[in-house]
N, C-alpha and C positions, 0 to 999 in steps of 0.2 A: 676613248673607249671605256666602258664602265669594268670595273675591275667582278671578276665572279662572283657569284653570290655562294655562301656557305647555307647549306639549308640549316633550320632550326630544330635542335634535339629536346623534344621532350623530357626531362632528365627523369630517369628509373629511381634516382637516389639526390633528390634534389636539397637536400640538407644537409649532405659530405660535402666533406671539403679533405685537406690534404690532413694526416692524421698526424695526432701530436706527438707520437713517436718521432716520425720524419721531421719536423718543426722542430722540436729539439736537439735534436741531432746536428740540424744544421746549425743551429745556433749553435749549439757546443763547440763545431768546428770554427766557425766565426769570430767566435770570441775566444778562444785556444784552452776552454774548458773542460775539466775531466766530465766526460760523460756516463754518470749513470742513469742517466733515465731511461735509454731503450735498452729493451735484456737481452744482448749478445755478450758473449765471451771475449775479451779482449785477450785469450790465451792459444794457444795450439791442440789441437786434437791428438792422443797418442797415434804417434809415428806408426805405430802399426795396420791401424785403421789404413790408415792413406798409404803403408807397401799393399794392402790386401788390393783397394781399389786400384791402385798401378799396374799391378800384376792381372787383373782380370782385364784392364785393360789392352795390356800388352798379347793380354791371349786371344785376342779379339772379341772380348764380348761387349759388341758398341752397339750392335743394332737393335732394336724392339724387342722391348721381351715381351710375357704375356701381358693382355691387355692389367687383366687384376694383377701382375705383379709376379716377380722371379718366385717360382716353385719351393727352393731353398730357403728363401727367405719368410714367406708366408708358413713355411714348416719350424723354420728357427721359432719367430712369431708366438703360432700355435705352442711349443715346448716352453717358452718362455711365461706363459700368461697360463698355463697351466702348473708348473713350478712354484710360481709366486700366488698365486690368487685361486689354484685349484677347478678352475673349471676349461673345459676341455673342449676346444673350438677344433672346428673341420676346416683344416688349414685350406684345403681346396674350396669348399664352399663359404666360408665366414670368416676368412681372413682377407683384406683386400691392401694393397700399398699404393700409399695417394702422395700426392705432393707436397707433402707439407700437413701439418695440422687445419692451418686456416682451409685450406679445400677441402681436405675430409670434412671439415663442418659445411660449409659451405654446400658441399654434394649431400648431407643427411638430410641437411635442412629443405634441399630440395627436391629429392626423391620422396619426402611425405609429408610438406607442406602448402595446402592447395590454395587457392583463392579465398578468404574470407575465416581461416583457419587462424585461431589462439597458439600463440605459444612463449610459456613463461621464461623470462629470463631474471637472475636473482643481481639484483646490484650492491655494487658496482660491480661491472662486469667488463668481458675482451670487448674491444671494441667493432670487431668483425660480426658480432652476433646481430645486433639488431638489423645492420642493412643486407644480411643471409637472407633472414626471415621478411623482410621487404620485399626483397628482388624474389622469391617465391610467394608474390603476393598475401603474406601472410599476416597478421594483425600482434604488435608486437605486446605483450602485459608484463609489464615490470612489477616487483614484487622486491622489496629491499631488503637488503643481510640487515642484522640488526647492529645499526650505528655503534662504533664502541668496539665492537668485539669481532662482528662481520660472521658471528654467526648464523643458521637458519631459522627462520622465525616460521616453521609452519603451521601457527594458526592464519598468518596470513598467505600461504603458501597454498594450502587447502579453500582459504575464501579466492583464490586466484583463479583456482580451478571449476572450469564452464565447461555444458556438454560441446563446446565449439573450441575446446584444449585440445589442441593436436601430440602438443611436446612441453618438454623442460628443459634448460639447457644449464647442466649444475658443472662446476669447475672445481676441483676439490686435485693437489694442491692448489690454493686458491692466488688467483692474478689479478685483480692486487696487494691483496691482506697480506699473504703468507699465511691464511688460515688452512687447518688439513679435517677437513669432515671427519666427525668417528663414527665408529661401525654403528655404536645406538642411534647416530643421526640417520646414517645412510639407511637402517633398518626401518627409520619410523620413515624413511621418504617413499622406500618401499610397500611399507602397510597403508600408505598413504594413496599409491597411485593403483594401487591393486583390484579396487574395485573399478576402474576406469582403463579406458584403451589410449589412454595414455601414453606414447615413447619417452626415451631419455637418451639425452645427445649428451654422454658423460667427457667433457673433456678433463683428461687427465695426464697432458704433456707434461707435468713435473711430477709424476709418478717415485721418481729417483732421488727425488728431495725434500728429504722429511729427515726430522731432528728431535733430539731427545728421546728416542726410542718410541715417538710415534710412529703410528703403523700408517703406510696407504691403503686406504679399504678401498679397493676398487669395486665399481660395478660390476664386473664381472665374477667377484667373488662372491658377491651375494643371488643365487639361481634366480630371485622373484622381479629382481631387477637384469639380471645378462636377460631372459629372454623378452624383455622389450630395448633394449638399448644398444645404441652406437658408443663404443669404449673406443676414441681418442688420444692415440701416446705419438709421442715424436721422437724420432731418433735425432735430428735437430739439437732441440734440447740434452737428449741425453749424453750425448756425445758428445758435445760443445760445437760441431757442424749445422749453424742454425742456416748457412747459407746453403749446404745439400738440400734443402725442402724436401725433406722425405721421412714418410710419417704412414700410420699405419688405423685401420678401425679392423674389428673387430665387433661380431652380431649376428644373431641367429642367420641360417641362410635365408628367411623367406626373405625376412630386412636389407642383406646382403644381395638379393636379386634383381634388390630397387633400388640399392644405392648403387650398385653397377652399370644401372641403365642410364643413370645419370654421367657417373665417373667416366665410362667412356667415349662421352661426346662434351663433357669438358677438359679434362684433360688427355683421355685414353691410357695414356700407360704413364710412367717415371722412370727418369733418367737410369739406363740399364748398369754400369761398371758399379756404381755405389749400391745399388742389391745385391750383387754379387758379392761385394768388399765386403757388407753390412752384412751379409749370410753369413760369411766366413767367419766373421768378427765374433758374432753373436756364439761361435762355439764355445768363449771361453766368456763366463758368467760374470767373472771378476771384476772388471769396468763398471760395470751397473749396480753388482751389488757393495762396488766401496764407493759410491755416489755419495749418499746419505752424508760419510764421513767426510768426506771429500770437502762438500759443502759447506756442513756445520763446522768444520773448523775456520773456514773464511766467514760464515755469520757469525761466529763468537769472536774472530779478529774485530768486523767491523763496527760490531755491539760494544764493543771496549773504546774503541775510537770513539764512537757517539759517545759515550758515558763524557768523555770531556769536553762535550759541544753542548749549548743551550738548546739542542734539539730533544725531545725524548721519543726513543726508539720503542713501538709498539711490540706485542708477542709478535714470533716469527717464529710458528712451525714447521713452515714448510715452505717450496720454492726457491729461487735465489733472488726476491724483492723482501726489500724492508721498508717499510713505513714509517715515518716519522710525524711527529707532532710538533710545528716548529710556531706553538702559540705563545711561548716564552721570547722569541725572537721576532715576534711581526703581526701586525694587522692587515696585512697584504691581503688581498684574493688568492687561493691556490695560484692560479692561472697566473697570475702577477709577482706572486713570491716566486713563482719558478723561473719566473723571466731575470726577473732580480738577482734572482742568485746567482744563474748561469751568467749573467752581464756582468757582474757586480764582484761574488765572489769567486767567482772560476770552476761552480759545481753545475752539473745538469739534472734537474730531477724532471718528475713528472706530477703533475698535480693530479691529486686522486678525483674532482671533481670532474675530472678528463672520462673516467669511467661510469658517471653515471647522465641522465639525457638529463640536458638544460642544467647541470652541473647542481653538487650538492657540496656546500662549503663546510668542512669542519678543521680546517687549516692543518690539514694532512699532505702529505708530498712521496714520492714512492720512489727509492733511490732501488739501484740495482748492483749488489755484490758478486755479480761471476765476472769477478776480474783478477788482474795477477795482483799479488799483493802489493806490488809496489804504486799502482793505479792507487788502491784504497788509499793508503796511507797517502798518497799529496792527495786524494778527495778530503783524507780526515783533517791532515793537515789545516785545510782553506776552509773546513767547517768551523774549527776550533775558536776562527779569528774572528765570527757572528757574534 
């Protein structure tokens, strides 16, 4: 008897493959390698956080909350993003909680991205963006940060832009640089898209992590940009719970109207005790605004560690990714120095030509410091020995 036939899937996404974060990971585990290449925490979230969530637990609040997201929380939100950044969202109507960062993009991108629609994305970039902007049929135009510095080059930013530009999708604390957009940037991107109906898909999950007394300019803080844009923050990130997936946008309500229509027939609501918890949490400001610090003192541990490796460690203003330049130590391919090292020396990074299409070699690697310190230290350790 002839065994079933499996019918044949046209693929939606026929140029993905398994992403290099997971591919490195596993190798890390494989080869019994310190891993920083994918950016999770290797630490614990204040105990406090996880009695809030216990206890809403325990008080039964398990079942469905609103579709757009706990009342409380969306109001926390709202107080929050008007404290830091001054402008003044309608927690009911322009505050929504999604699952995570990646589907908040994921849902922007698809509630106003149609058939045959432009939209810019600046490299190197997350790697969830281009195949968003596919899966809503949409045409993707890459437009490159400027080599070196990973700054925005909008003279090419502006030649990007077609009456067929739907969006832009800018990341500022930036993933993978560690670059942090400044306000004159964010302003000219602003004057920039002003005479056009233009959106902006502002991801800004490390909001929290900025160094040296750089500021986060968010989009929202600047009026000519909040009212076209999706503002992107993760609690995830912020908290060190990148495996809660829960993550918030922010945007005018008509924007908000369509990106709900989406959100509630991909994922409908998120996980109900961790709103609650996350509500509760968010009354006391202190967590988020001793982040910054938090952080920079582990980027300045791990900058010192580099200092005695034949790597050199790029600016890092922001995020918990560092960059390195390990052309003093290899003519490898990104791709292959990373394979190397994680087999060879006992470290996992990430090759930065991972983030841009058909890869772009400048023997860059993108290690990740939110770990406990004693992680760094054997990572620096088994650097040292290159």
């Amino acid at each position: 008897m002839n065994e079933p036939r499996t019918p044949a899937v046209v693929s939606r996404l026929p140029n993905v493959g398994t992403t290099i974060f997971t591919v490195m990971s596993a190798l890390a585990a494989e080869h019994g390698a310190v891993n920083l290449g994918q950016g999770f925490p290797d630490f614990d979230c204040d105990p406090a956080l996880l009695e809030q969530v216990q206890a809403v637990m325990r008080e039964g609040l398990n079942q469905y909350p609103p579709m757009a997201g706990v009342a409380a929380l969306r109001q926390a939100v709202a107080r929050k993003i008007e404290a830091l950044y001054g402008r003044a969202y309608d927690a009911e109507r322009e505050i929504t909680i999604t699952a995570g960062a990646t589907q908040a993009i994921l849902t922007a991108v698809l509630c106003c991205v149609r058939p045959g629609d432009e939209v810019i994305v600046l490299e190197p970039c997350y790697d969830s963006y281009a195949p968003n902007i596919e899966l809503a049929g949409g045409r993707v135009v890459r437009v490159p940060l400027t080599p070196g510095t990973f700054r925005p080059d909008f003279a090419k930013i502006a030649a990007a832009l077609t009456p067929r530009t739907r969006a832009i999708i800018v990341n500022s604390p930036h993933n993978p640089s560690g670059t942090v957009w400044t306000r004159a940037e964010m302003l000219q991107l602003a004057d920039l898209l002003a005479p056009t109906e233009v959106l902006l898909i502002s991801d800004e999950v490390y909001e929290h992590m900025v160094f040296d007394g750089v500021a986060h300019v968010s989009a929202a803080s600047i009026p000519a940009l909040a009212a076209r844009s999706f503002v992107v923050s993760s609690f995830g990130k912020t908290f060190h719970v990148t495996g809660w997936k829960v993550g918030t946008v922010a945007a005018p309500a008509a924007l908000t109207a369509e990106f709900r229509k989406v959100h509630q027939f991909n994922v409908f609501t998120v996980n109900t005790p961790m709103q609650h918890g996350l509500a509760r949490y968010l009354a006391d400001p202190a967590p988020y605004l001793g982040l910054p610090a938090f952080y920079q003192r582990k980027r300045d541990l791990f900058r010192a560690g580099l200092a005695r490796t034949r790597l050199r460690a790029l600016p890092c203003e922001g995020t918990y990714f560092q960059a390195v330049d390990y052309s003093a130590v290899s003519d490898l391919a990104e791709a292959d120095f990373c394979l190397w090292l994680t087999r060879e020396v006992g470290v996992a990074a990430i090759p930065l030509s991972a983030f841009y299409e058909g890869g772009f070699e400048q023997r860059i690697a993108r290690l990740c410091f939110a770990k406990r310190d004693e992680t760094l230290q054997t990572g620096l350790e088994r650097l040292a020995r290159l």
